[in-house]
MARKOLZA-755251 format. One record per residue: residue in one letter; z, x, y of N, C-alpha, C in turn; residue number from 1. Coordinates in steps of 0.05 Angstrom, whole numbers. Each point is the difference from the previous one (the first is absolute). Layout:
<pts>
+-----+--------+--------+--------+--------+--------+--------+--------+--------+--------+-----+
! res !     nz !     nx !     ny !    caz !    cax !    cay !     cz !     cx !     cy !   n !
+-----+--------+--------+--------+--------+--------+--------+--------+--------+--------+-----+
!   a !      Z !      X !      Y !      Z !      X !      Y !      Z !      X !      Y ! NUM !
...
+-----+--------+--------+--------+--------+--------+--------+--------+--------+--------+-----+
</pts>
This chain:
<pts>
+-----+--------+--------+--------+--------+--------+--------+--------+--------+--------+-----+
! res !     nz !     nx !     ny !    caz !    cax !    cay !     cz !     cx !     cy !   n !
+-----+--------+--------+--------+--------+--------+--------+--------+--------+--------+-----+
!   x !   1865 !   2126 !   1513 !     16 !    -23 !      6 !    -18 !    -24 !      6 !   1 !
!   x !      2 !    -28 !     -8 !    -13 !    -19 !      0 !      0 !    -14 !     35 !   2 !
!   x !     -9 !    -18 !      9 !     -6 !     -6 !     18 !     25 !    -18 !     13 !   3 !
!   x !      6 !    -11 !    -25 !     40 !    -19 !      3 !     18 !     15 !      4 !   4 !
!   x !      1 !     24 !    -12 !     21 !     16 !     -4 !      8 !      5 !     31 !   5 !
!   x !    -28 !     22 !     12 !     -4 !      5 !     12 !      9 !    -20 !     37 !   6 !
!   x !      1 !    -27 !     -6 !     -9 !    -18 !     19 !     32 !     -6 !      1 !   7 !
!   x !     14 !      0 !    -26 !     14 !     -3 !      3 !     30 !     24 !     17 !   8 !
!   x !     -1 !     27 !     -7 !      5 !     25 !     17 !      1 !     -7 !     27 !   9 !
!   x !    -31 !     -9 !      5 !    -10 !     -4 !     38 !     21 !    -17 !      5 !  10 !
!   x !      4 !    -27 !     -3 !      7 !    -15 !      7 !     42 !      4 !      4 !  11 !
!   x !      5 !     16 !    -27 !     33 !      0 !      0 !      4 !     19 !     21 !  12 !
!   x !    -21 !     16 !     12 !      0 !     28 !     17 !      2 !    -12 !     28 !  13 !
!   x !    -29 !    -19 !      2 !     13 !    -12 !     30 !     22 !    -20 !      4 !  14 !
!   x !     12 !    -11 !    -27 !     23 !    -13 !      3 !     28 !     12 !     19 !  15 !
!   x !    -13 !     32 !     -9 !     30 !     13 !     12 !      0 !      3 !     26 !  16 !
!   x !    -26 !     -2 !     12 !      5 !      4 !     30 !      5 !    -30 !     19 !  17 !
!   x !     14 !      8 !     20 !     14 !    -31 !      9 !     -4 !    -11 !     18 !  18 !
!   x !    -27 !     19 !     12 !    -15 !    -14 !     25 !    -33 !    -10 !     -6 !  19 !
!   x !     -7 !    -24 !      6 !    -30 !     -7 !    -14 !    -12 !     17 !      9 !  20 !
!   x !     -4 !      8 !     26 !    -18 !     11 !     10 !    -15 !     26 !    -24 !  21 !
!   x !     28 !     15 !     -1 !     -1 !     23 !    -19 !    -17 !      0 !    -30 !  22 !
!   x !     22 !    -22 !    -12 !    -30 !    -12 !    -24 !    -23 !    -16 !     -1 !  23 !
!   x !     -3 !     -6 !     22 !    -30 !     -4 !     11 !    -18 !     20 !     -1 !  24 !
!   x !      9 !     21 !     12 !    -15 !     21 !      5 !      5 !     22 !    -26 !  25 !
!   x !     15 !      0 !    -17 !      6 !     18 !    -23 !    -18 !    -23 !    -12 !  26 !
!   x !      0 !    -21 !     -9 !    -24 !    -10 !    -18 !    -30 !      4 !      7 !  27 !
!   x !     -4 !      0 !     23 !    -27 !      0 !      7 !     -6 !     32 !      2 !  28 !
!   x !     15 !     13 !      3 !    -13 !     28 !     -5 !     -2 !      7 !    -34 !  29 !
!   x !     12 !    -18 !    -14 !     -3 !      6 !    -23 !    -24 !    -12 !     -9 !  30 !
!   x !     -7 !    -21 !      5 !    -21 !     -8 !      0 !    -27 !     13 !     10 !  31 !
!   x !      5 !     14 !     25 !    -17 !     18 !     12 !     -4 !     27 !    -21 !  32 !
!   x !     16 !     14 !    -17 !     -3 !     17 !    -16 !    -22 !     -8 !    -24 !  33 !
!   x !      2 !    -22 !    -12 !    -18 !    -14 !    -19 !    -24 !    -16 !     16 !  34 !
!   x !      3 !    -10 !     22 !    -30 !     -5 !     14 !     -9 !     -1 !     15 !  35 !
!   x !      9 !     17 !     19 !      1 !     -3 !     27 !    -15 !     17 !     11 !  36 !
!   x !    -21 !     -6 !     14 !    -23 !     17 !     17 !     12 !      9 !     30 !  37 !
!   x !     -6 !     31 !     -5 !     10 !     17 !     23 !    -31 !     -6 !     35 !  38 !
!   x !      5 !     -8 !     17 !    -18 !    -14 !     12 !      4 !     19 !     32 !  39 !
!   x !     22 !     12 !      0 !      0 !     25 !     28 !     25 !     17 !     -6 !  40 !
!   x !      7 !     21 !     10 !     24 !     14 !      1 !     16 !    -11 !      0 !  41 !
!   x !     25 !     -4 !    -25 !      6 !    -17 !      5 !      2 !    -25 !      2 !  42 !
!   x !    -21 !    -11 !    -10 !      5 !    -33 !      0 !    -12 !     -2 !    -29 !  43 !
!   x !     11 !    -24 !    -18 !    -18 !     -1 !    -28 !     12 !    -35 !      4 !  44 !
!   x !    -29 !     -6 !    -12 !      4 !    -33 !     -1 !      1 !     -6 !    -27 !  45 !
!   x !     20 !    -18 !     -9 !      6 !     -8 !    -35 !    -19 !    -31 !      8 !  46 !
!   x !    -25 !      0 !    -27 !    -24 !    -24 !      9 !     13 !    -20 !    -21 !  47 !
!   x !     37 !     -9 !      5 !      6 !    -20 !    -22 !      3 !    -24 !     16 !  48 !
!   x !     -2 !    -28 !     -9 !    -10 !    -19 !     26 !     46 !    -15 !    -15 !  49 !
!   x !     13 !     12 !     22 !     29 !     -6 !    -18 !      6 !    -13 !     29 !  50 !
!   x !     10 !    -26 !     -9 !     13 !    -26 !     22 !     29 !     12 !      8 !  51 !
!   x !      5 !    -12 !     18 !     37 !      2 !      8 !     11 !     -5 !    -29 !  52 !
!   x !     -2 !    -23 !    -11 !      9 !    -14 !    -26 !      7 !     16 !    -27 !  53 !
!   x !    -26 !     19 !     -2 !      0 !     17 !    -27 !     14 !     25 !     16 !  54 !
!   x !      0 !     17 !     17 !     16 !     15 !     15 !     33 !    -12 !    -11 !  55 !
!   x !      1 !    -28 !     17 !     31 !     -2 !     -7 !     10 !      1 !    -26 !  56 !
!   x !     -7 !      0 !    -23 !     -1 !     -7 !    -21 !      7 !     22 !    -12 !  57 !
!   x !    -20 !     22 !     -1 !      0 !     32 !      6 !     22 !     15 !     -7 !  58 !
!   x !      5 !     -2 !     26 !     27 !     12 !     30 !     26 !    -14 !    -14 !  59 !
!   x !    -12 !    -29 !     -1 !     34 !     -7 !    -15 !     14 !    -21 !     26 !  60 !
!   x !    -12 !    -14 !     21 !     -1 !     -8 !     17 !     -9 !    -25 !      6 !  61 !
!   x !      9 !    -17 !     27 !    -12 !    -20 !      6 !    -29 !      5 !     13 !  62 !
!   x !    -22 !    -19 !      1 !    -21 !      5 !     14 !      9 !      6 !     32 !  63 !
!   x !     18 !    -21 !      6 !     12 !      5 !     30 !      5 !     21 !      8 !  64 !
!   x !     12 !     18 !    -14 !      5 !     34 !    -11 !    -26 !     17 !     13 !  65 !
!   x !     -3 !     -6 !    -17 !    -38 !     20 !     -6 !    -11 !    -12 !     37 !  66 !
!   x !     -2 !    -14 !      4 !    -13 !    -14 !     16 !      7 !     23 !     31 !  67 !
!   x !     23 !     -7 !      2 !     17 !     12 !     25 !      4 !     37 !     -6 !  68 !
!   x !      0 !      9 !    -22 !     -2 !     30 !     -3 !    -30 !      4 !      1 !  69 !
!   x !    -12 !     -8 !     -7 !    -31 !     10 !     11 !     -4 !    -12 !     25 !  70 !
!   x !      9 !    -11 !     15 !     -6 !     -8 !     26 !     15 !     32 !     17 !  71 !
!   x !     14 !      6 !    -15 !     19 !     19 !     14 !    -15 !     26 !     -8 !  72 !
!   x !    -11 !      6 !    -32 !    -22 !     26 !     -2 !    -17 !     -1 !     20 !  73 !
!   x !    -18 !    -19 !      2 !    -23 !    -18 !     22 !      7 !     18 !     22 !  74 !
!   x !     22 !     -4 !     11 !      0 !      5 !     36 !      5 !     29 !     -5 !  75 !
!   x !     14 !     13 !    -20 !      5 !     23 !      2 !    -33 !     23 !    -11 !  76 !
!   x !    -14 !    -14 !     -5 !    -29 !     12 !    -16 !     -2 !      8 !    -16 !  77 !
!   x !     23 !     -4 !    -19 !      2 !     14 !    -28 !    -11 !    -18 !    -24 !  78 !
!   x !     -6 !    -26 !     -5 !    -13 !    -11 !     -7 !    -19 !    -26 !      8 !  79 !
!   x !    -24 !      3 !     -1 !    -12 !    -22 !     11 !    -16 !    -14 !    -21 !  80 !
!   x !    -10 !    -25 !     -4 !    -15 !    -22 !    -19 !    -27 !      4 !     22 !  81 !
!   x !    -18 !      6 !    -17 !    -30 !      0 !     11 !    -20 !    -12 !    -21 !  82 !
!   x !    -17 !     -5 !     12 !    -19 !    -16 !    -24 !    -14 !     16 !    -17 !  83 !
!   x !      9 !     30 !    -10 !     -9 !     14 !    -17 !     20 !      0 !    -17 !  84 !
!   x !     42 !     -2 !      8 !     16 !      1 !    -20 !     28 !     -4 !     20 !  85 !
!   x !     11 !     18 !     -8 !     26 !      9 !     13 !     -2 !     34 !      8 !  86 !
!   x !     -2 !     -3 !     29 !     -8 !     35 !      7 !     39 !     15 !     -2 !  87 !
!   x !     -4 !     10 !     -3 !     22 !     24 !      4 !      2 !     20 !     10 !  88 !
!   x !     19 !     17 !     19 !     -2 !     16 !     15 !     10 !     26 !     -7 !  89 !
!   x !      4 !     13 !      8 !     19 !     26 !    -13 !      1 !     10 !    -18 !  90 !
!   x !     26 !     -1 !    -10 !      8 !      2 !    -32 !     18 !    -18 !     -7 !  91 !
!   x !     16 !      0 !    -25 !     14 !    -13 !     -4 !     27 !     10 !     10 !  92 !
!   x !     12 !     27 !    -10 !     10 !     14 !     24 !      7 !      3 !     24 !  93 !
!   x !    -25 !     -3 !     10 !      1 !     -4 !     28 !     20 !    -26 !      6 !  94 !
!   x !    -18 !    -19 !     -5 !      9 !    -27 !      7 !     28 !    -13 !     -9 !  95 !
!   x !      9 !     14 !    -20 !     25 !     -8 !     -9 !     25 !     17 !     18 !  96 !
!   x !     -6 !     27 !      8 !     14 !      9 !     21 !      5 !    -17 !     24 !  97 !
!   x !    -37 !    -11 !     11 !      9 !    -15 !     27 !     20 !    -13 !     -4 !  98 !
!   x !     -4 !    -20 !    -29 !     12 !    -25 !      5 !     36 !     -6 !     -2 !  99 !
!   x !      0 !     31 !    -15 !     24 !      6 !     -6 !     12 !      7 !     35 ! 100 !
!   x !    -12 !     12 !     16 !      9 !      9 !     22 !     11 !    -30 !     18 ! 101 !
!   x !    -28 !    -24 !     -1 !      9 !    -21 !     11 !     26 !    -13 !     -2 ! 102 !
!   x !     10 !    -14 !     21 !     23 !    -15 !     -6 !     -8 !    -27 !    -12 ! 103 !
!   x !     17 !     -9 !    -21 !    -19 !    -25 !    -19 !     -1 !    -22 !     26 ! 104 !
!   x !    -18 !    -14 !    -14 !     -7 !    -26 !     29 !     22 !    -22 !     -4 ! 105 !
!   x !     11 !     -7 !     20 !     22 !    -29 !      2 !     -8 !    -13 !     -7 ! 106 !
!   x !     13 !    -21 !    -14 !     -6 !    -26 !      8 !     31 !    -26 !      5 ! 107 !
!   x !    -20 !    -16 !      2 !     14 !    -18 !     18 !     20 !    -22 !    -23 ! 108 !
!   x !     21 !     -5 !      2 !      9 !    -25 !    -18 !     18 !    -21 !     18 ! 109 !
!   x !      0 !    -26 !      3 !     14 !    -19 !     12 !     28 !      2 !    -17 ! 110 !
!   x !     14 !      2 !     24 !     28 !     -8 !    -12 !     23 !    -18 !     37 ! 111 !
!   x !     19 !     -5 !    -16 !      9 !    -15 !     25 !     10 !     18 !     23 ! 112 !
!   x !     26 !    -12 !     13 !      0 !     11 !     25 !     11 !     35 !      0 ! 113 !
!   x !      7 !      7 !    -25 !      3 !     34 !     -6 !    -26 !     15 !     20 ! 114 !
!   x !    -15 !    -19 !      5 !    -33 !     27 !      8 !      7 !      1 !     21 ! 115 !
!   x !      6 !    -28 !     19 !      2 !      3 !     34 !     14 !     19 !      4 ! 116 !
!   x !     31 !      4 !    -14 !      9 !     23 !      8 !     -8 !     35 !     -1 ! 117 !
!   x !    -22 !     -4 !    -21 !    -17 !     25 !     -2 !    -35 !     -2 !     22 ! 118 !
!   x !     11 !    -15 !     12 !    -18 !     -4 !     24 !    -32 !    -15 !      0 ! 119 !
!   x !    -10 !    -10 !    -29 !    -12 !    -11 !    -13 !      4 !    -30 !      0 ! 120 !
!   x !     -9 !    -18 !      8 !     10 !    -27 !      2 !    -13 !     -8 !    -36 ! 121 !
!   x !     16 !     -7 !    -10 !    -15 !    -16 !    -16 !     -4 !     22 !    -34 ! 122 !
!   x !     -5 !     30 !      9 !    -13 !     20 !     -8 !     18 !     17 !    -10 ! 123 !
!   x !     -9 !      8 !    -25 !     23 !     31 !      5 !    -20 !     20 !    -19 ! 124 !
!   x !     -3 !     23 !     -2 !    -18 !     16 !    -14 !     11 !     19 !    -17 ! 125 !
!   x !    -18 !     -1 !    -20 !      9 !     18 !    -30 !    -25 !     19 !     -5 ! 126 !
!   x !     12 !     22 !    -10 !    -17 !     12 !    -10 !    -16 !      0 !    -21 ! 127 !
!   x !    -24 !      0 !      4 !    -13 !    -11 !    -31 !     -4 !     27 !    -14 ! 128 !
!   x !      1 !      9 !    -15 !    -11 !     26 !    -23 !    -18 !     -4 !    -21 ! 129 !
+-----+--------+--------+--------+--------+--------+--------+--------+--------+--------+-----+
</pts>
């Protein structure tokens, strides 16, 4: 199978999942299969130098996207940006369980006086997926 064919599979594959976090981390372990140096038990760093930008692009996403789900891999240690690549933790497995276990993160949208009554001045919160 050619390298398009192929790129193209990856990409309709993480289309289907509906949280970034998830195809964040399903692309970069795929990436980790083709180049990714195993560096401790458990950890393998992919040495590709990839921006929020080409991530969003990727994934299928805004940068703003990419930006706030790896802020959220970040705190949880499942992926970190180091100046050798993008380290990774676990498995891919692994990490798609946690994240599946997490409750998705809120966020916030302005709307009028509907929020005060949900105790939010100003605020009312949706689930992002």
């Amino acid at each position: 199978m050619d390298r398009r064919a192929h790129a193209r599979i990856v990409a309709r594959g993480l289309a289907a999942y509906p949280r970034v976090e998830i195809r964040i981390v399903a692309f970069l372990w795929e990436l980790a299969e083709s180049c990714g140096v195993a560096v401790a038990d458990e950890q393998v760093v992919v040495p590709v130098p990839l921006t929020h930008r080409v991530l969003a692009a990727v994934v299928g996403c805004e940068r703003s996207s990419v930006a706030a789900a790896l802020g959220a891999l970040r705190r949880e240690n499942l992926v970190v940006r180091t100046r050798a690549g993008w380290m990774l933790r676990g498995s891919l497995p692994q990490q798609v369980e946690f994240l599946l276990r997490q409750a998705p993160r809120q966020r916030f949208a302005l709307v009028g006086s509907g929020a005060e009554r949900a105790g939010l001045p100003g605020f009312r919160t949706t689930s992002a997926g």
